[in-house]
N, C-alpha and C positions, 0 to 999 in steps of 0.2 A: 471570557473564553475567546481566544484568538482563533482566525480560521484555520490554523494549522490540528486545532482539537474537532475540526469537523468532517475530516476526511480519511478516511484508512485504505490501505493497499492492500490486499491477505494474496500471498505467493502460496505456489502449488505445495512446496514443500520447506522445509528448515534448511533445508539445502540452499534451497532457492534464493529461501528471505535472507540468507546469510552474502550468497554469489550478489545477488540486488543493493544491499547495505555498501559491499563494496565498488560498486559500479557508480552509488549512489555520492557517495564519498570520492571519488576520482571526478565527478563530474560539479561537485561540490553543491549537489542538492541537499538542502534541510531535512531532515526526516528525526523521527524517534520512535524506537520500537516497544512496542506497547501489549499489552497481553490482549491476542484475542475476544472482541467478545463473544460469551456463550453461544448468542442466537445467531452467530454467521459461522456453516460448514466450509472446512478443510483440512487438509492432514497437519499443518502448522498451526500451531500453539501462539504462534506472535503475528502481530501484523505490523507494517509501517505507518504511523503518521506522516503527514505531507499535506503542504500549503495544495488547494483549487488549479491556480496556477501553475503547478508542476508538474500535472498529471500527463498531458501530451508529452512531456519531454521522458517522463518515467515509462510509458507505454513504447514508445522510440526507445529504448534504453534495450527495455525490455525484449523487442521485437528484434534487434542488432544483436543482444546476446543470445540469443536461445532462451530464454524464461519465461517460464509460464507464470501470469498472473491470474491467482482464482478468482478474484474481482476488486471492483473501486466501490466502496460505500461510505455516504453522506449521511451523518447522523442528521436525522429529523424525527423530530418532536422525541416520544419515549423509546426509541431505533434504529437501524440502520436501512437505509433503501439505496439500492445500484442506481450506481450512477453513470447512467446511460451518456455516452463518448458523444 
């Protein structure tokens, strides 16, 4: 498992994660969009995958376009826990 399987983005909305994917692509960030898992709340069905490394620059992304992100989590051990900035 590569670090890119260890980190998720989950946007406010499908809107969102869709406006993000492009932003993310113009900027030629790695990402892959991945079904939700269960135990993390928001109105979106999908989240991004993305390298550790990338996350400042997606928050910045983020911040410049108007999008809201519902949060950043780091799978550890059998879950996910926020990953505090």
């Amino acid at each position: 498992m590569n670090a890119m399987d260890q980190v998720i983005v989950l946007m406010k909305s499908v809107h969102q994660h869709m406006a993000m994917e492009d932003r993310l692509d113009r900027h030629q960030i790695r990402y892959k969009t991945v079904v939700k898992p269960r135990s993390l709340g928001s109105d979106c069905g999908t989240a991004l995958q993305v390298a550790p490394a990338d996350i400042e620059r997606i928050r910045k992304l983020s911040d410049d376009s108007g999008l809201t992100i519902f949060g950043v989590f780091v799978r550890e051990n059998d879950g996910w826990k926020p990953m505090v900035p």
